[in-house]
C-alpha positions in Angstrom: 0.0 0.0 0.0 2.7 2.3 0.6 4.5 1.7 -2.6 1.2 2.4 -4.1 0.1 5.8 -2.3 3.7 6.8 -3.4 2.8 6.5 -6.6 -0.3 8.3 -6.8 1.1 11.0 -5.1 4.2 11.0 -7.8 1.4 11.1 -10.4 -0.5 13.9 -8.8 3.1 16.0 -8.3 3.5 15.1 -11.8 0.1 16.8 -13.4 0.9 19.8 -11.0 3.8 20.3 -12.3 2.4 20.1 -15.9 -0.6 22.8 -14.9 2.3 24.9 -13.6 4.3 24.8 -16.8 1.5 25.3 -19.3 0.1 28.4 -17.5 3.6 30.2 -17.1 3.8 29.2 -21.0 0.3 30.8 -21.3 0.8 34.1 -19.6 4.2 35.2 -21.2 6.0 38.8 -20.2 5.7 41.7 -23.0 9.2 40.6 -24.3 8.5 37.1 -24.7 5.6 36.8 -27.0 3.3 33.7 -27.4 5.3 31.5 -30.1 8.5 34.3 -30.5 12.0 32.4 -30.3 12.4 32.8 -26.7 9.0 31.6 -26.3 9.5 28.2 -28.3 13.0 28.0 -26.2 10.9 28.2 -23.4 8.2 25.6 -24.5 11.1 22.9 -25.2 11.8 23.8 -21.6 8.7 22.7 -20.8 8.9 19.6 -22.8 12.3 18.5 -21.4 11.6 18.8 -17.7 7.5 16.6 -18.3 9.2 13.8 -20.2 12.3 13.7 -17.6 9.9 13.6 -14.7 7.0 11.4 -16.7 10.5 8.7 -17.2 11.0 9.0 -13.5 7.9 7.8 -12.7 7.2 5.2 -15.3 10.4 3.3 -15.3 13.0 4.2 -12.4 12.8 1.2 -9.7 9.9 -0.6 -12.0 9.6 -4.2 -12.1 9.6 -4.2 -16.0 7.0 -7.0 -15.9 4.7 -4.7 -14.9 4.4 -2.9 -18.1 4.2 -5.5 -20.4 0.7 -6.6 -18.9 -2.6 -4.7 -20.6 -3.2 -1.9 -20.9 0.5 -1.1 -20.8 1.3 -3.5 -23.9 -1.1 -1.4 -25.4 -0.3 2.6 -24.0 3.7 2.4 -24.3 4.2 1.2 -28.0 1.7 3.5 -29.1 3.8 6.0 -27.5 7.1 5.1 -28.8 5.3 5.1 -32.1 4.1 8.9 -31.4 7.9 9.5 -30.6 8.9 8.1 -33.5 6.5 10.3 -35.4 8.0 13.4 -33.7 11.3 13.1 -34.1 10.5 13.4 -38.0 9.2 16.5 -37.3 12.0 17.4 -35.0 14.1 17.2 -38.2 12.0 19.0 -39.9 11.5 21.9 -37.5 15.1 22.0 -37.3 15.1 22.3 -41.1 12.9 25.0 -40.9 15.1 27.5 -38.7 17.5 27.9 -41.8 14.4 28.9 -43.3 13.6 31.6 -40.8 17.7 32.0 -40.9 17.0 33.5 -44.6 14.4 35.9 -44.0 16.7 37.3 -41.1 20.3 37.6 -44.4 17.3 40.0 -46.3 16.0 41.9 -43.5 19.9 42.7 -42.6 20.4 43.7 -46.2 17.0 45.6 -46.1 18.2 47.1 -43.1 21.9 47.6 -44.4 20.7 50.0 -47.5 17.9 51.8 -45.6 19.4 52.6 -42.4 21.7 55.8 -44.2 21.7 59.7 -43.9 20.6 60.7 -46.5 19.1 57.7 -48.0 19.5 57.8 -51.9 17.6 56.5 -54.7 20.2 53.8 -55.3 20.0 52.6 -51.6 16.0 52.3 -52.2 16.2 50.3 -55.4 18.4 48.0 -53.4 16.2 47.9 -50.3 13.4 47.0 -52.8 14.7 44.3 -54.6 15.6 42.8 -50.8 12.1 43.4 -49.6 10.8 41.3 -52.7 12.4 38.2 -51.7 11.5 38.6 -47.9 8.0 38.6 -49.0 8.2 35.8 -51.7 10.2 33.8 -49.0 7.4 34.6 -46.6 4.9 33.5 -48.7 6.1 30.4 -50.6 3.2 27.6 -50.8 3.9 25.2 -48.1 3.8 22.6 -50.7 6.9 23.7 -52.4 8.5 23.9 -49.3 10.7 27.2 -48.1 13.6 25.0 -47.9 12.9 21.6 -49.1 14.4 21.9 -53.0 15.3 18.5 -53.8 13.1 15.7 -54.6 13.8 13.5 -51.7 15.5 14.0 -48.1 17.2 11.6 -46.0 15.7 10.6 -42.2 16.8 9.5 -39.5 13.9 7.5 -38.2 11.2 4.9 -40.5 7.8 5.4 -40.7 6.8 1.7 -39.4 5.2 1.7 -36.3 5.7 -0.6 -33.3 6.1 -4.1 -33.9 6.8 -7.5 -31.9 10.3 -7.2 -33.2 10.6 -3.6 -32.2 8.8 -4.9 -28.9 11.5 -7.8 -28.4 14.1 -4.8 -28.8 15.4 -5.1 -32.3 13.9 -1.7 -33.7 17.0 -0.1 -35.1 17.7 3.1 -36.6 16.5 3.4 -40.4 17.8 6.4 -43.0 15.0 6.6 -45.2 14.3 8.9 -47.4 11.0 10.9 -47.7 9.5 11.8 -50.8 8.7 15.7 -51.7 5.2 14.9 -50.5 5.9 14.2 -47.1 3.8 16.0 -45.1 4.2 17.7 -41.5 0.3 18.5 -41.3 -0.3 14.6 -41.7 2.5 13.8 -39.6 0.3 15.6 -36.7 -2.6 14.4 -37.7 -1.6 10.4 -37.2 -0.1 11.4 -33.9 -3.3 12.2 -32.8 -5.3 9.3 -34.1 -6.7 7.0 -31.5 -5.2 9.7 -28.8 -7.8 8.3 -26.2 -7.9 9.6 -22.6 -8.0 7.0 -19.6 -11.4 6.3 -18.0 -12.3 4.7 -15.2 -9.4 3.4 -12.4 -7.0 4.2 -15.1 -7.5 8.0 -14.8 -5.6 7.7 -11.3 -3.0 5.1 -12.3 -0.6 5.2 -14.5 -2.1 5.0 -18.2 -2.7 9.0 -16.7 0.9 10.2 -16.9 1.4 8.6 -20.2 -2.1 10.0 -21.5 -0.6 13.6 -20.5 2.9 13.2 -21.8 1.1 11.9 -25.3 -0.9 15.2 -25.3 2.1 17.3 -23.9 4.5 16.2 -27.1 1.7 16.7 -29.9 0.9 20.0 -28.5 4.8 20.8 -28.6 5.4 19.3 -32.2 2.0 20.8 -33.6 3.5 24.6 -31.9 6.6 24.3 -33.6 4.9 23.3 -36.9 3.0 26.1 -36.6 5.5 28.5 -35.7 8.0 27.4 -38.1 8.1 26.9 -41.5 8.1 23.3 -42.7 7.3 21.0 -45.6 3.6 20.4 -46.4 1.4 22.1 -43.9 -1.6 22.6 -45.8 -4.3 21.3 -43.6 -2.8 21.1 -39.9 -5.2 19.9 -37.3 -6.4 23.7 -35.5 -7.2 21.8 -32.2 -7.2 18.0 -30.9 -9.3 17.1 -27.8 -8.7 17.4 -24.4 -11.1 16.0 -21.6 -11.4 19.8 -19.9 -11.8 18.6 -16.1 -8.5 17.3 -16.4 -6.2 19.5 -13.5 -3.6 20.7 -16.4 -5.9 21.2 -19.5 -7.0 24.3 -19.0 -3.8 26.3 -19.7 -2.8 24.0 -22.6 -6.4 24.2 -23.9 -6.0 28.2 -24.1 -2.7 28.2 -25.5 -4.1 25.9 -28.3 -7.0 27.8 -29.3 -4.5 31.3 -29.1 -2.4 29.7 -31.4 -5.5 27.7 -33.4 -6.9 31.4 -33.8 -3.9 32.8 -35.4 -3.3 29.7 -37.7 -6.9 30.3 -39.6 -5.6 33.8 -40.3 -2.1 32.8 -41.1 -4.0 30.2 -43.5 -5.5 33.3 -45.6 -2.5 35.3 -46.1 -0.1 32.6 -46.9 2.7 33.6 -44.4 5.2 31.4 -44.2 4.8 30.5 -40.0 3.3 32.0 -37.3 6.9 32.8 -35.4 6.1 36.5 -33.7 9.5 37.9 -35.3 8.3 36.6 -38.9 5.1 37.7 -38.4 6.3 41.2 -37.3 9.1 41.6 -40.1 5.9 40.8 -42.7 4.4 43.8 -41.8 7.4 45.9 -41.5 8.7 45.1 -45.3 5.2 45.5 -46.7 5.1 49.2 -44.9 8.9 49.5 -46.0 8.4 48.1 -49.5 5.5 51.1 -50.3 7.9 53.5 -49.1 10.8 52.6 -51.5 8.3 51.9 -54.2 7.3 56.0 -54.4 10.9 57.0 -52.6 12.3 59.8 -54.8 15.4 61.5 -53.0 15.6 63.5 -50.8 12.1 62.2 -50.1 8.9 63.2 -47.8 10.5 64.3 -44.7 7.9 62.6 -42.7 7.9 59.3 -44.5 11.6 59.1 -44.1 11.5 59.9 -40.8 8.5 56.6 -40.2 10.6 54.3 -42.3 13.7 55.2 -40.3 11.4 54.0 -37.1 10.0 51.0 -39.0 13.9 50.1 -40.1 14.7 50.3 -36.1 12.4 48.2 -35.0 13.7 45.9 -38.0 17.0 46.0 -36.1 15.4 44.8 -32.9 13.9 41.7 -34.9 16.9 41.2 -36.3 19.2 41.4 -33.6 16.5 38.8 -31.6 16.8 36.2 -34.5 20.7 36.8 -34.5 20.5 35.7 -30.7 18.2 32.9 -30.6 17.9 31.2 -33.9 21.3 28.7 -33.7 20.4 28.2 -30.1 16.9 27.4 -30.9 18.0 24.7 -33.7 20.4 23.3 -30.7 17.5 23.2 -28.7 15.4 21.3 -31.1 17.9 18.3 -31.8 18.6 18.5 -27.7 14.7 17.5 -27.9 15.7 15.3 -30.4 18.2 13.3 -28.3 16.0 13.3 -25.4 13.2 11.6 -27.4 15.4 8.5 -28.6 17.0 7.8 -25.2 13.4 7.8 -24.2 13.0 5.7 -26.8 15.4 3.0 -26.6 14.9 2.7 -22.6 11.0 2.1 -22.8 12.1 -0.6 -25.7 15.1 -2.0 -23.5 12.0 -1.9 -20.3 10.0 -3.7 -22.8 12.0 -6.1 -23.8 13.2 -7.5 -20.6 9.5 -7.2 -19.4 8.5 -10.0 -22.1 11.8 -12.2 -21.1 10.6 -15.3 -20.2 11.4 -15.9 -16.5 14.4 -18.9 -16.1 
């Protein structure tokens, strides 16, 4: 009995903990907008720190036995499947960031030809010509991909899902490549799929803390898809359920339908991701791109004087994505990492849980 309150009261510490989290994450400081790159740093924070206290409880002093016995040889290959699923996207994500990487070279030329005194004819022609491929960056169709040019790319993880081979710990490491089709929205959408939340005893047991970790990495991998640019997201899921009178959904619910909201909108002007820096440097170079479009020098003293503000605050943007970017990419592939120790340790607990007993 003691082993067994200990547990419940690990699992209740555990879902605190994740309430916590998720409504820090969902009332952000002025400088540290919802899905900005200090925000997303902050979210694979998050992630990190559920998934090394959800391992703690599942596995550490565990008779393995224990979950190879329904409905645990049912809940954890699912799981490792999901994972499998997400470190696809991980890569792809990761991908993405040199995407984001570009737009920030064009703004710094943008901002390299407009921030002069006086500001020429010749430094607006080459302002311009910048500010047209920040916006046709911006707004490639997801289908082409903004940085996916070749036909196939390699992976570091297969698309088969959790076998008895995989179970008896032979799933290895594949390099497959993914055809130009591949797509990030779908990718989401199958990690959702039979997502189904415990009833019953099992709410209070420990199908719960594997329920909420499930939920915790598709909301993680379907925020980053959103935020950054990636192949093929035509179609991604706006919201996936979440039983409400669960103690952590409510912050996680709002920060879904904040970022569901701003997706629909993002899904009629074609930007390229909903990262707060891209979104703000959008509107910037369209305001930036009228004014070198009619700039004749020595210009309108007054709209000199609001593109000189608008090329500042361009600057600021920049000078954030200089910061963050590389570290967010390091941050990714940390995640990464985390997910295929993760990984291999459930198979390894799996494995010896189905040894038969000499």
């Amino acid at each position: 009995m003691d082993t067994q309150e200990q547990e419940l009261e690990d699992i209740e510490l555990f879902q605190k903990h994740v309430s916590d989290r998720f409504t820090e994450l969902s009332s952000p400081p002025e400088d540290d907008a919802l899905l900005s790159v200090s925000w997303l740093h902050r979210l694979l924070d998050v992630f990190l720190c559920c998934e090394a206290e959800f391992e703690a409880i599942l596995i550490m002093d565990r008779d393995p036995s224990q979950l190879s016995k329904p409905p645990f040889d049912r809940l954890i290959p699912e799981f490792i499947e999901r994972a499998v699923k997400a470190l696809d996207i991980c890569n792809a994500v990761a991908n993405g960031v040199d995407s984001v990487r570009h737009c920030q070279k064009l703004s710094e030329i943008v901002i390299s030809a407009l921030d002069q005194n006086p500001l020429g004819d010749g430094h607006a022609k080459r302002a311009k010509k910048a500010l047209l491929m920040l916006l046709s960056a911006m707004n490639l169709d997801d289908k082409e991909g903004t940085h996916v040019k070749a036909t196939e790319r390699s992976w570091s993880f297969g698309r088969r899902g959790v076998n008895k081979e995989q179970i008896a710990g032979h799933f290895r490491s594949l390099s497959w490549q993914v055809a130009k089709n591949w797509s990030s929205a779908k990718q989401i959408q199958s990690m959702i799929y039979n997502l189904v939340a415990p009833r019953g005893a099992e709410a209070s047991g420990l199908p719960s803390p594997i329920y909420t970790m499930n939920v915790i990495m598709i909301f993680v991998m379907w925020a980053l898809v959103a935020a950054i640019p990636c192949q093929e997201r035509n179609g991604l899921p706006t919201h996936f359920p979440v039983p409400k009178q669960l103690n952590w959904a409510h912050s996680l619910i709002g920060l879904q339908e904040k970022i569901a909201d701003e997706w629909k909108k993002k899904e009629k002007k074609g930007m390229s991701g909903l990262l707060d820096e891209l979104q703000k440097m959008e509107k910037l170079a369209q305001s930036l791109i009228d004014f070198t479009d009619s700039f004749h020098f020595p210009g309108d003293a007054e709209k000199v004087k609001e593109a000189a503000a608008n090329v500042s605050e361009l600057k600021e943007i920049f000078g954030r994505m200089d910061q963050g970017l590389t570290p967010l990419q390091m941050h990714i592939r940390e995640v990464f990492h985390r997910i295929v120790r993760s990984r291999t340790e459930f198979l390894d607990v799996l494995e010896k849980g189905s040894a038969p007993v000499v």
